[in-house]
C-alpha positions as CSV (number, residue, x, y, z in Angstrom):
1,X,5.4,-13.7,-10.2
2,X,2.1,-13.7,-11.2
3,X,0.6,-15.0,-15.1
4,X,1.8,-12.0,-16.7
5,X,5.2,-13.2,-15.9
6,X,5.0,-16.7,-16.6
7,X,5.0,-19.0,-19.7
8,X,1.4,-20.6,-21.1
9,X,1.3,-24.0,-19.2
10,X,-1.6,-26.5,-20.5
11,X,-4.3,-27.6,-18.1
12,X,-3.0,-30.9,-18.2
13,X,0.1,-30.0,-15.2
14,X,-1.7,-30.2,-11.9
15,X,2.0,-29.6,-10.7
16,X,2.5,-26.2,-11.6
17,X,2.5,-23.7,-9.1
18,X,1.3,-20.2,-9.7
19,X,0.2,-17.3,-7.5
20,X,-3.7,-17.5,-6.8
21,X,-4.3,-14.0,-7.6
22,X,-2.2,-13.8,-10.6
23,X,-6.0,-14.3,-12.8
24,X,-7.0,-11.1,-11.2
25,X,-3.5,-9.5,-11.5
26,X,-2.8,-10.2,-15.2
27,X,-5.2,-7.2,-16.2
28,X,-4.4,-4.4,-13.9
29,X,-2.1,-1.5,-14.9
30,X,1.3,-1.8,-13.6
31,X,1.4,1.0,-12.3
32,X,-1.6,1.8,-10.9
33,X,-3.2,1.7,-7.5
34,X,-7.0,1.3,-7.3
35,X,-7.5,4.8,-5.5
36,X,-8.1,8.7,-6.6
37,X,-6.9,11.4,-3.9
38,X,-9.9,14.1,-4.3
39,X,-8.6,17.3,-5.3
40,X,-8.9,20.4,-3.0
41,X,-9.6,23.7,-4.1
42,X,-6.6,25.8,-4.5
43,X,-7.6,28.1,-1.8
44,X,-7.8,25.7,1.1
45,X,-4.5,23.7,2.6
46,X,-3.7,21.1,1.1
47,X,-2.8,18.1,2.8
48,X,-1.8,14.6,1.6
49,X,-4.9,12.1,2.4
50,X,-3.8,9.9,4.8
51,X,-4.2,6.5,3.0
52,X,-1.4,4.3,2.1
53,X,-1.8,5.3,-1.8
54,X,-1.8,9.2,-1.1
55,X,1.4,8.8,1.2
56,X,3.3,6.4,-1.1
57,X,2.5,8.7,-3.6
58,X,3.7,11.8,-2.0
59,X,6.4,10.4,0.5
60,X,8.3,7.6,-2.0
61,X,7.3,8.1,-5.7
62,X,7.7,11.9,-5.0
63,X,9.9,12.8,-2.0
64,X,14.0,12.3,-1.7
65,X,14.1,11.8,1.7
66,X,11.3,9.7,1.6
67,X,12.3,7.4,-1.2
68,X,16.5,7.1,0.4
69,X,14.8,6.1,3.9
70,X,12.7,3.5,2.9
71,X,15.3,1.8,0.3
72,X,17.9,2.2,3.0
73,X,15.9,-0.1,5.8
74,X,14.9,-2.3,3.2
75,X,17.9,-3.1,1.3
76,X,19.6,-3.7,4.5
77,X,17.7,-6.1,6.1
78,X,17.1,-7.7,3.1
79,X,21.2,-8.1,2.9
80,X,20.7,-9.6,6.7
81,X,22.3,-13.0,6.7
82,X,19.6,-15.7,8.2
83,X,20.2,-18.3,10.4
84,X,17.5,-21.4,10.6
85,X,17.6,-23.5,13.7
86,X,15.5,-25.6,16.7
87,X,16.1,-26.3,19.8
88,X,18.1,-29.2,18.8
89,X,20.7,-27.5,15.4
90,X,21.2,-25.1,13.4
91,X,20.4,-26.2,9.6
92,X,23.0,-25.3,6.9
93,X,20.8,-26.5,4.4
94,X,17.3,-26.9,4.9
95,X,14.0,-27.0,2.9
96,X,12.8,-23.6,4.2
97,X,16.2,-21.9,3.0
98,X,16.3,-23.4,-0.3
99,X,12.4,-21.5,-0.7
100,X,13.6,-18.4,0.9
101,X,17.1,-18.5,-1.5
102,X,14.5,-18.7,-4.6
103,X,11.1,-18.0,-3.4
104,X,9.3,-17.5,-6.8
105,X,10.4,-17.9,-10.8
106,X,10.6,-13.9,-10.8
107,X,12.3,-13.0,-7.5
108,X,15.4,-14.0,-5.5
109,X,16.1,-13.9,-1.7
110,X,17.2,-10.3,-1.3
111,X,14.5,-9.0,-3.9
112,X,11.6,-10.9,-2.4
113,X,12.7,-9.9,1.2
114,X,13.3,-5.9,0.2
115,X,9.5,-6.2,-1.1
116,X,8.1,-7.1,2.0
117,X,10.4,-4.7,4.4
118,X,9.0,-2.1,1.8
119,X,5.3,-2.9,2.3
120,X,5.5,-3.3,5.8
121,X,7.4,1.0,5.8
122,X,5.7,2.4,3.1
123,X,1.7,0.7,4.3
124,X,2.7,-0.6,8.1
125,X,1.3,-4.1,6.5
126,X,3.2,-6.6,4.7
127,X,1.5,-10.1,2.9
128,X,2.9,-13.1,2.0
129,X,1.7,-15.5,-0.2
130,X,2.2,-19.2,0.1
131,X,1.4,-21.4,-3.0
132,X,1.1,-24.8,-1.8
133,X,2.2,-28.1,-3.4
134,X,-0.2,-31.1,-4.0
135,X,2.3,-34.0,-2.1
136,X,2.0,-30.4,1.0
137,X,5.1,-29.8,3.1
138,X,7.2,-26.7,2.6
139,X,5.4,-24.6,-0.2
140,X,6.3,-24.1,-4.2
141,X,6.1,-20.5,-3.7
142,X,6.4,-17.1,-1.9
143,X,4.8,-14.2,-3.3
144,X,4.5,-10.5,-1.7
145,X,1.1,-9.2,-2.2
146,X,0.5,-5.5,-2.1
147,X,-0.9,-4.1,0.8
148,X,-3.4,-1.3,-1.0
149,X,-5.5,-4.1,-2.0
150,X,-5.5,-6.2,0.5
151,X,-8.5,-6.3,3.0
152,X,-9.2,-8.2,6.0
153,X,-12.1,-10.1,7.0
154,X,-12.5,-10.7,10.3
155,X,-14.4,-13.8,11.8
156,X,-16.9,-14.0,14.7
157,X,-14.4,-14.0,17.2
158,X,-12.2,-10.5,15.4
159,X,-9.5,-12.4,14.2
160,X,-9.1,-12.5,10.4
161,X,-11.2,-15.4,9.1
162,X,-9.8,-14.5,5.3
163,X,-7.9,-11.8,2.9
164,X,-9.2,-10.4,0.1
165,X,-7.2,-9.7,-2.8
166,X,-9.3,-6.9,-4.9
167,X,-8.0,-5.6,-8.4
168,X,-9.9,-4.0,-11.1
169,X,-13.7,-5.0,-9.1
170,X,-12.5,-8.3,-8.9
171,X,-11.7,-10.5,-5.8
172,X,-9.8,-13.1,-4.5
173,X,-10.7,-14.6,-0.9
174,X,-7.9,-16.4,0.8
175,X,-9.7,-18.4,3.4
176,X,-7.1,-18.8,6.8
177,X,-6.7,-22.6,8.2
178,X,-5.0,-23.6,11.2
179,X,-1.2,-25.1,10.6
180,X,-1.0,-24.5,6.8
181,X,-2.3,-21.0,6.7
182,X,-2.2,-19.2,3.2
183,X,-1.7,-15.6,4.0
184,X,1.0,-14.1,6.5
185,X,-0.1,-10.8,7.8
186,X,3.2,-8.8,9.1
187,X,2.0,-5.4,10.6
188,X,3.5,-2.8,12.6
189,X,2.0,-1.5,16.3
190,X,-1.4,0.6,15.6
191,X,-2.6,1.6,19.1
192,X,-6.4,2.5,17.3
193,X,-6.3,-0.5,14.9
194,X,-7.2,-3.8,15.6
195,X,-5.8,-5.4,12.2
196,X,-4.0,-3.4,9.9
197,X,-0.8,-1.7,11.4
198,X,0.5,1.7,11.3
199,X,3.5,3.0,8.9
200,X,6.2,5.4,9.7
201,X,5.4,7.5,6.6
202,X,1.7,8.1,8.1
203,X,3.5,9.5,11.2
204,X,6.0,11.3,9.2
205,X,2.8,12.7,6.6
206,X,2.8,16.5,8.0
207,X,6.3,16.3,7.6
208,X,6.6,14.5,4.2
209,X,3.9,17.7,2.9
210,X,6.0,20.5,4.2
211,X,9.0,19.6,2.3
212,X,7.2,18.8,-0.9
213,X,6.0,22.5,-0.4
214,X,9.5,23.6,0.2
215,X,10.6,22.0,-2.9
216,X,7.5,23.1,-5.1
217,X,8.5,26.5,-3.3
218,X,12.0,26.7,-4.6
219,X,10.9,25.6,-8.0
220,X,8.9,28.4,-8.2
221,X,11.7,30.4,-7.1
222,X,14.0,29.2,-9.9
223,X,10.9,29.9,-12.5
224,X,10.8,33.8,-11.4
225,X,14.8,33.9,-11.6
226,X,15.3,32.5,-8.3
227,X,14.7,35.4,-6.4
228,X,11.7,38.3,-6.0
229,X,13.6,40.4,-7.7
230,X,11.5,43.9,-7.1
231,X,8.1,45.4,-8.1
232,X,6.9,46.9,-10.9
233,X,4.7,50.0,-9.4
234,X,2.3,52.3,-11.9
235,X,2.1,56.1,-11.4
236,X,0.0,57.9,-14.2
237,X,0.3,61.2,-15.7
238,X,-2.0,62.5,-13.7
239,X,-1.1,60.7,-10.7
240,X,-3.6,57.8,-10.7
241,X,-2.1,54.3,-9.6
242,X,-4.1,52.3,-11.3
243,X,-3.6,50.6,-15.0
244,X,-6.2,49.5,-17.3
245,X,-6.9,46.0,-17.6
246,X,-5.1,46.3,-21.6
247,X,-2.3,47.7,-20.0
248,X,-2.0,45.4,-16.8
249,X,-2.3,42.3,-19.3
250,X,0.2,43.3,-21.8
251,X,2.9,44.3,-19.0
252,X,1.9,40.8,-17.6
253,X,2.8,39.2,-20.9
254,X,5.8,40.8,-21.4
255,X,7.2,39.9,-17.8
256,X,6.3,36.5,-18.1
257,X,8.0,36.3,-22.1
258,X,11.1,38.4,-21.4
259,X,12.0,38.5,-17.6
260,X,11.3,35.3,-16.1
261,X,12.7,31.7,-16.1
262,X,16.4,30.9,-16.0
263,X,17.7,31.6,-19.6
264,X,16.3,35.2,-18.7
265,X,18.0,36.3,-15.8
266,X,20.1,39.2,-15.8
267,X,18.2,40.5,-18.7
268,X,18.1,44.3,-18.3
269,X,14.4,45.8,-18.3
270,X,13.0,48.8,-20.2
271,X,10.3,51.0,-18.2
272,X,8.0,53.2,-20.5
273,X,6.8,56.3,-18.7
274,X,4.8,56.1,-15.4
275,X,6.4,52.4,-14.8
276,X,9.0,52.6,-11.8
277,X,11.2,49.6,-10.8
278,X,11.2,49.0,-6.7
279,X,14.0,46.5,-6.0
280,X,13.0,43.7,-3.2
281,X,15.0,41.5,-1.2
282,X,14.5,38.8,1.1
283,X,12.6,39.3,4.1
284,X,13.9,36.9,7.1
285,X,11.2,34.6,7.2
286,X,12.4,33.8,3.3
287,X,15.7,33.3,4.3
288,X,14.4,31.1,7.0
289,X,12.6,28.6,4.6
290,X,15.7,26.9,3.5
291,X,16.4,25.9,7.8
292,X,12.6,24.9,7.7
293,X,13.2,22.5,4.7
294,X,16.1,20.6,6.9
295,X,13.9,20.2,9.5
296,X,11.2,18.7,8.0
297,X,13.8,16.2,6.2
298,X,14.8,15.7,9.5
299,X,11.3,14.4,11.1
300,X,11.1,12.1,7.8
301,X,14.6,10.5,8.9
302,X,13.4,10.5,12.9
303,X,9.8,8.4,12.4
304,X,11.9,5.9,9.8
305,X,14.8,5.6,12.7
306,X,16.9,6.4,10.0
307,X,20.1,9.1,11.6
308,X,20.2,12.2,9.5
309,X,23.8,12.0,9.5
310,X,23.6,8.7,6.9
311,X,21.5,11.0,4.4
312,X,23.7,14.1,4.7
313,X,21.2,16.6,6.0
314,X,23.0,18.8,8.4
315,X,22.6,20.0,12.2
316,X,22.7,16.6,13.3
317,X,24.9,15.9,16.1
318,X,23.1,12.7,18.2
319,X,26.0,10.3,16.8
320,X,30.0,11.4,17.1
321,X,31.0,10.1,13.6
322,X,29.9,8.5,10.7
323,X,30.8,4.7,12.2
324,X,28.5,5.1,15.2
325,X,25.4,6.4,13.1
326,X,25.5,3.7,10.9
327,X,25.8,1.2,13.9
328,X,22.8,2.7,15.2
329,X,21.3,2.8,12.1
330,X,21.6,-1.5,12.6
331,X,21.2,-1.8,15.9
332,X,17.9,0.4,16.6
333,X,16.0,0.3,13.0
334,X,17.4,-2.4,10.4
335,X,17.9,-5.3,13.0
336,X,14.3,-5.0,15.1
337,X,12.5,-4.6,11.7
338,X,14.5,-7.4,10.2
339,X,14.2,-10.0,13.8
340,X,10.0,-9.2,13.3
341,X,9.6,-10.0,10.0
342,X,11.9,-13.6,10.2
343,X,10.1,-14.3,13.6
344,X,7.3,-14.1,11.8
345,X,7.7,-16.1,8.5
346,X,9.6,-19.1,10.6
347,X,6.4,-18.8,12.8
348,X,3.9,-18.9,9.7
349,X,6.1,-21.2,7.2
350,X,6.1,-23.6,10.5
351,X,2.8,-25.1,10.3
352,X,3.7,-26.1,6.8
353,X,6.2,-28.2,9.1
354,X,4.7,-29.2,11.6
355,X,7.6,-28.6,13.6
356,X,8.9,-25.1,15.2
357,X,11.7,-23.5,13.4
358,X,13.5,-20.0,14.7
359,X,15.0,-17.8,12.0
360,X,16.6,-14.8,12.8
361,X,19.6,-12.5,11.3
362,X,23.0,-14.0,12.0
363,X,24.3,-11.1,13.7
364,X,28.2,-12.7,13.5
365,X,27.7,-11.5,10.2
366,X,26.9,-8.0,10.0
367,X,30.2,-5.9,9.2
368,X,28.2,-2.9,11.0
369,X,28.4,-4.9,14.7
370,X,31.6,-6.3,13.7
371,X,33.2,-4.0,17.0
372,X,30.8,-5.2,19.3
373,X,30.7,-8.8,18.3
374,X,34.4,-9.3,19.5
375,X,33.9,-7.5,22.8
376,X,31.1,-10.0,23.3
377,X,32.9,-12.6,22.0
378,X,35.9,-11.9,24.2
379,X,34.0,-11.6,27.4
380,X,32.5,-14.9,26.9
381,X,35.8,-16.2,26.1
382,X,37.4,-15.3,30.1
383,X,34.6,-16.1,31.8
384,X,36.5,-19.2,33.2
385,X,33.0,-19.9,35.4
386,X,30.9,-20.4,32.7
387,X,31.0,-23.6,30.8
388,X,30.9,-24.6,27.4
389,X,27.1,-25.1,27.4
390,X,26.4,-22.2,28.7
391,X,28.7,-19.6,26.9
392,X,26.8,-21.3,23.4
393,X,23.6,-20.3,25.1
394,X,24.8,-17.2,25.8
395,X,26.0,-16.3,22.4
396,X,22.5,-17.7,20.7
397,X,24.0,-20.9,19.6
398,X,22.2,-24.4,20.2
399,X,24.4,-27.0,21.9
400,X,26.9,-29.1,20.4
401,X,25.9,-32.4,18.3
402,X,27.3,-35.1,19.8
């Protein structure tokens, strides 16, 4: 995608097409992300900062539920069939889907399209890249750009007069135009924003934190043999209860060497005189905790409009099977997210047109709908009043070429 990726060309080829922040790109670590979380003393709660860095951090890189939500949405819609049409046909082969099949030397279709449906979860912004050609019309490339160091400019008016594209203290400005516009700016509904969007993993962040504590939690339950086993408690010859800071350390040592971690459990425990062993058990907020873990994976599922019952975290009843979760899981989540994002490349790749183009999922397609495409299907069908015309119409078809 960008110069890291791609072959030395001379200077000589005017015609080669390459990504116009790939000079700024080429340096930056892989995996890094421009942005330090401050650290919080231990004694304080600690909360994940709410930037997109923070809460990719803690809700994809390092959270299950996280992670499966977010691959789910994007995966499918990327999978989403795509139909290209005007008012007049419907294009089986067309310019625009020849760029979207391939968009860039590093990327395919469903690759490219997965990269943007993850940006616009994980940030509540997506950007896409066009690298024009020099005889114009439908672009060379399609790049995703990612949204942690993208910026907006705005103009006199507010609207976004440019992007800039920072890496490493360097910057890129992509200057918008009217028609051919080099940036497309997908961003979710931010009620407080006026131009970056909000994510459903910023809603989900209390969430996201308590079940990384739960897990850290349980952790540290398996390190002290996965269970508070009892108490060690000191009465002294003459009654004192109080050990010397020699004796308190060593007996720390020796717990920590002999009696804790898995390969020590069940390893019996020899008390010298004044030492007596209290057993412990859980108390009921403890055996609570795993109830409050659930819930919080829940909440994670809920702000991604992703049904529990597809990630296998119990107590959920909303759907009655398996069949009708997942064709919620379509028909509420993948296909709205997936209907925005085409709406919005047909509307932006457009002005490379000059003409308007629609693309949106082919719903006939989508195994998930697959029961209530023939119901529709067969209603149209009897309805003897309607004709021909009209029951295309009705199904999203453009008329009939003559």
């Amino acid at each position: 995608m960008f110069d890291i990726f791609r072959k030395p060309v001379a200077d000589t080829a005017p015609e080669a097409k390459a990504s116009a922040v790939g000079p700024l790109t080429a340096g930056a670590p892989s995996g890094g992300f421009g942005k330090i979380a401050a650290l919080q003393p231990a004694s304080q709660l600690r909360w994940t900062a709410r930037d997109s860095v923070s809460l990719t951090r803690a809700g994809f890189q390092g959270n299950p539920v996280g992670f499966r939500v977010v691959r789910m949405i994007s995966e499918a819609a990327a999978a989403l069939p795509l139909v290209l049409q005007d008012s007049a046909q419907r294009y089986d082969a067309h310019p625009l889907l020849s760029l979207l099949g391939r968009p860039n030397p590093a990327q395919g279709r469903a690759e490219f399209l997965e990269a943007v449906y993850a940006q616009l979860l994980l940030s509540g912004n997506a950007y896409v890249e066009a690298v024009a050609t020099p005889e114009g019309g439908v672009p060379g490339e399609l790049h995703v750009l990612r949204s942690d160091r993208m910026s907006v400019v705005p103009g006199p008016d507010g609207w976004p007069a440019g992007y800039d594209y920072a890496v490493n203290g360097r910057k890129h400005r992509f200057q918008m135009t009217e028609g051919a516009a080099p940036i497309c700016h997908v961003r979710a509904f931010h009620p407080l924003d006026d131009h970056y969007g909000l994510s459903p993993i910023e809603a989900a962040a209390t969430a996201v934190d308590v079940h990384n504590s739960a897990s850290r939690w349980s952790k540290a339950l398996l390190d002290n043999a996965a269970r508070p086993s009892g108490a060690i408690v000191y009465r002294g010859a003459d009654g004192q209860g109080q050990m010397s800071n020699d004796q308190f350390e060593r007996l720390q040592a020796e717990m920590e060497m002999h009696h804790q971690g898995a390969r020590n459990a069940g390893r019996p425990m020899l008390l010298e005189g004044g030492l007596d062993w209290k057993p412990m058990g859980f108390s009921p907020s403890d055996m609570e905790f795993h109830q409050t873990k659930e819930a919080a994976a829940r909440e994670i599922a809920l702000a991604f409009g992703v049904p529990p019952m597809l990630l296998g975290i119990p107590g959920d009843a909303t759907y009655a099977n398996y069949q009708e979760a997942n064709r919620g899981f379509y028909r509420l989540t993948v296909l709205p997210l997936a209907a925005k994002v085409s709406a919005a490349l047909a509307h932006w790749l457009s002005g490379y047109l000059g003409a308007e183009l629609q693309l949106r999922p082919d719903l006939d397609q989508v195994p998930a709908l697959a029961a209530e495409r023939e119901a529709v299907w067969r209603r149209v069908t009897e309805a003897d009043f309607l004709t021909e015309a009209e029951k295309r119409a009705m199904l999203g078809l453009p008329p009939r070429s003559e």
